[in-house]
N, C-alpha and C positions, 0 to 999 in steps of 0.2 A: 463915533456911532454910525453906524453903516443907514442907507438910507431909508430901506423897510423898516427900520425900525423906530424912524421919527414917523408917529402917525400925524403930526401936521403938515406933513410934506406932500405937495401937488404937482403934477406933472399932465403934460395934455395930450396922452397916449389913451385913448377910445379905448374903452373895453369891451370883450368878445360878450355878442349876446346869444342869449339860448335861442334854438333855431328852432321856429315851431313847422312840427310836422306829421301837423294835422292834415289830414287830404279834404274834409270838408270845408262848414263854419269856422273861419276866421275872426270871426267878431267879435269874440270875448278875448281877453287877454289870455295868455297860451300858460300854464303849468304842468308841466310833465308830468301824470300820474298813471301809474298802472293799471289796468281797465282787473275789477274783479274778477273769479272765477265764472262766476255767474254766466257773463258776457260772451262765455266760447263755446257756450249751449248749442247753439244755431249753427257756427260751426264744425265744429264736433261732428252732427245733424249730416249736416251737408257732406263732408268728405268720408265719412262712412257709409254715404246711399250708394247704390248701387250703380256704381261708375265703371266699364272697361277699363280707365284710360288711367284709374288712381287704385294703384296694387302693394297698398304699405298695411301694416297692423293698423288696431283700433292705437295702443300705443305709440306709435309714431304720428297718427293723427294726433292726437294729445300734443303731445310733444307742438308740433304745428298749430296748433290753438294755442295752447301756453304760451309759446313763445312770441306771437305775432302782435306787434304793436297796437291795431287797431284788428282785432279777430270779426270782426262786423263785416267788414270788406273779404272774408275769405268765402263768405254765406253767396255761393253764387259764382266764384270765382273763376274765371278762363284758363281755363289750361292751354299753355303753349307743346307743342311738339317739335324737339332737337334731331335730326338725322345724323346719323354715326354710323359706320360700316357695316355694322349688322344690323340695325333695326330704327326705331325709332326710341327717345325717352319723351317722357312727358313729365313739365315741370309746370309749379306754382312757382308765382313771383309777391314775393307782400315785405313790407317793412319788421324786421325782428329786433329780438333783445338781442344783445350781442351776446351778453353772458347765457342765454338761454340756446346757444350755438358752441358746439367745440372743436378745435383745429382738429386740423390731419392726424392720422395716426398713419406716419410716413416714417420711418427712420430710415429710409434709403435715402433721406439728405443727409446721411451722417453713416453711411457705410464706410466710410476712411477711418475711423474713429470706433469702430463695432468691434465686436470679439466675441469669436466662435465657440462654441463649445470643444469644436475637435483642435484646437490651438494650444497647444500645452501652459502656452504662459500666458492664456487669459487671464486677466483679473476678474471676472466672472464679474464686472461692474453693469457690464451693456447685452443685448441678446439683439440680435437677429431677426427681427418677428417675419411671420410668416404671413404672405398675401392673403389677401382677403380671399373668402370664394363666394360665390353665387347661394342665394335662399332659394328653396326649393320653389316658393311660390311668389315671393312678395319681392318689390324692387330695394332692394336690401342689400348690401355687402353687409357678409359673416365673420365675425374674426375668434380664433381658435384657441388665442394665446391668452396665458394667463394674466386675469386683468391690470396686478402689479405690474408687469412689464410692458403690457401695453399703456400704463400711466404714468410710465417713467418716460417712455421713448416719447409717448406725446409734450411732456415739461420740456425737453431738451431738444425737443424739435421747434418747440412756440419762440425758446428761449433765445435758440439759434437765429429763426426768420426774422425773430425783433429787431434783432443785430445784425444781421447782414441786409436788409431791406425799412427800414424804418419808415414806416409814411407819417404827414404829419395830419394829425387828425386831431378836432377837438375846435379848431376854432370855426371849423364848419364840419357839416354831416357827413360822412361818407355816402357819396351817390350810386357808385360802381356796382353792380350786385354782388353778394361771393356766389359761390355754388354750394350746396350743399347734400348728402343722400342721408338717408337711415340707414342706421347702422344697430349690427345686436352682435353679443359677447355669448360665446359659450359657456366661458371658464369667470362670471360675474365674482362669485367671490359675497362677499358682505353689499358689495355694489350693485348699482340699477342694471340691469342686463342690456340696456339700448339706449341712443344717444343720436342725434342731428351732427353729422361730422362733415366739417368744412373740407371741401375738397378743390377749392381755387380761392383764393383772397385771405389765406392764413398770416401775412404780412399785415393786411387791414384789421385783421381780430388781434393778432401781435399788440398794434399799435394803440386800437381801442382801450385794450385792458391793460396797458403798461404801466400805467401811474394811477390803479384801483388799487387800495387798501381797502383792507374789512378787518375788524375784529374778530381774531383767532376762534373767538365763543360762534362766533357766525357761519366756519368753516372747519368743524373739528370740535371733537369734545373735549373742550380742557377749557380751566380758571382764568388763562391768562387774557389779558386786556390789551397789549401792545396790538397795535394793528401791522397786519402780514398783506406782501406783496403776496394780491393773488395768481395761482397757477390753475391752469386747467385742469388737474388733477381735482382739484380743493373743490371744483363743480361740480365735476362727472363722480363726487362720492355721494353729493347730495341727490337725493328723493328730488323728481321733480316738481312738486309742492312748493315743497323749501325751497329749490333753487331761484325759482320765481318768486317766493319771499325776500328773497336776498334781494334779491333785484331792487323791487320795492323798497328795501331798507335804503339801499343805497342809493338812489332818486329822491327818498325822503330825504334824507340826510345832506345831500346837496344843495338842495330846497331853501333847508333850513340855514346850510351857512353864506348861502347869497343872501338871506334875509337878515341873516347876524352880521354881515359884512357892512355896515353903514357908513359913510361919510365919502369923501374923494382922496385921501391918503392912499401911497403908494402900496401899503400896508393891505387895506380899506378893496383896494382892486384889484390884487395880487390875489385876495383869498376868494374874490368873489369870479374872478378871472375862470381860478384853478376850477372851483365847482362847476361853472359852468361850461368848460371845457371836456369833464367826463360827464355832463347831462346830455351833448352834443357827438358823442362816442359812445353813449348806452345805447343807440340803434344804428343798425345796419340793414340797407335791403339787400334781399338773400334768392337767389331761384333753389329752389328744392326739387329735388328729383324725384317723381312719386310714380313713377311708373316704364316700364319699357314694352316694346312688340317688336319680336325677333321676325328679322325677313323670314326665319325658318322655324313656321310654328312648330314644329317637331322638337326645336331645342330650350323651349321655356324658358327660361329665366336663367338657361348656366352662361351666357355669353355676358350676361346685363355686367357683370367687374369689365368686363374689356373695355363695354360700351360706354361703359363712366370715363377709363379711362382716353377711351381715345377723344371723349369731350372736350378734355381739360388741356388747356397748354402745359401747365407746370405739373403735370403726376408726376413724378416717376424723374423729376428733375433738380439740378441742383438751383439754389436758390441762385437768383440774377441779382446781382449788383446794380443797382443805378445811379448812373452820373447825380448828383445835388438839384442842378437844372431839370430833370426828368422826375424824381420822386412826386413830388405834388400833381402831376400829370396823372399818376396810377389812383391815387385815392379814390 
């Protein structure tokens, strides 16, 4: 009998504990729970007034409230300003859900591997997509392609950076911020037409979400019950309501099996380990890009894709390998 399976069996390996990341009151013992809707009222409020420096939808505000760990801290919040070759951006910095964040929609890490339409012996599996382009008003990348294929190239892009870059996360927070911009769909489809897309630290959302199951009923209309590795597709079909529901389930749920994990068995701490490994990977802090001012007010808002891009070290690049010794550095 193998040795998780004797639940009398002890060993004096420490177990990982949930990391409380609270920014205020420390005092009470810490429990992960999702702050109700109610809660983003204020900021909601806030990043809708009438700011120069924050040029996204009322939607993507949303989105930024929904998503933000503690939305209290956003009521008021400083905007930093990044200089980039044309202009300036201005970002928000706050603690998010991770699930309430989606990677790149990059598939130039995988143009070796693509296939053209004008290629005779395409297998018509993969496409090509097309660059983003600039919103006529708001700090936004556009994207034109239809939203199947832009949900395909993103699974096989998450799926890729998992595997070539693995960070270890889970037995502490990730500290590093990613980046993030708003993003809107022309061609939505049955899907939400706008989304928070990760555009540096898709390695750290990779790794976060790697070993989350959910209940198929949870991510897709169907009977079945077996729980499915999730993909970022399975997100980005959800309403953003629900997707913050989910969320919720699954912090519940975790909750619950450190509390049904009882005793000191290898058994006993394995399962309570696991859970609080994705309680400690449900958040990530994140800088969000909410805004740009072009050196050349004459050019409004069509430079702002450049400006993103020349932000980011890895756009537009292949993913980097790192030695064993160096992973844990990046987290």
């Amino acid at each position: 009998m193998s040795t998780i399976d004797t639940t009398d069996e002890r060993d004096d390996i420490d177990g990982i504990e949930v990391i409380d990341i609270r920014s205020g009151d420390r005092s009470t013992p810490f429990e992960h729970r999702v702050e109700p809707v109610s809660k983003t009222t204020k900021a909601i409020k806030f990043l809708e007034g009438k700011r120069p420096d924050i040029q996204i939808s009322s939607s993507a505000v949303r989105r930024i409230a929904f998503g933000a760990v503690e939305p209290a801290l956003l009521e008021g919040a400083r905007l930093e300003r990044h200089r980039v070759e044309t202009g300036w951006l201005s970002v928000i910095t706050y603690r998010a859900y991770t699930l309430l964040l989606s990677p790149a929609i990059e598939n130039d890490r995988l143009l070796d591997e693509a296939h053209y339409a004008a290629d005779p012996d395409t297998s018509n599996n993969q496409r090509v997509l097309a660059m983003p382009t600039a919103h006529d008003t708001d700090a936004t990348l556009v994207y034109t392609d239809a939203m199947d294929d832009l949900l395909a190239a993103i699974d096989r892009a998450s799926k890729s950076v998992g595997k070539s870059n693995p960070q270890e996360v889970g037995r502490r927070i990730v500290e590093r911020p990613l980046t993030a911009v708003p993003v809107t769909f022309l061609n939505p489809g049955r899907h939400p037409d706008d989304d928070l897309s990760i555009v540096d630290g898709n390695s750290r959302w990779a790794s976060c979400t790697a070993d989350i199951k959910v209940p198929s009923s949870s991510i897709r209309p169907t009977n079945a019950k077996d729980p499915e590795s999730l993909l970022p597709s399975h997100l980005m079909r959800l309403p953003l309501t629900e997707r913050r529901d989910l969320v919720r389930e699954i912090v519940k749920n975790a909750h619950r099996d450190i509390n049904a994990a009882t005793g000191t068995s290898r058994a006993a701490r394995a399962k309570r380990d696991q859970a609080t490994r994705l309680l400690n990977a449900m958040t990530v802090p994140v800088q969000v890009i909410v805004g740009y001012t072009d050196d050349n007010p004459s050019m409004g808002m069509r430079r702002f894709p450049v400006a993103v891009r020349s932000l980011l070290m890895r756009m537009n690049v292949g993913v980097k390998s790192f030695e064993p010794s160096s992973q844990n550095g990046v987290t």
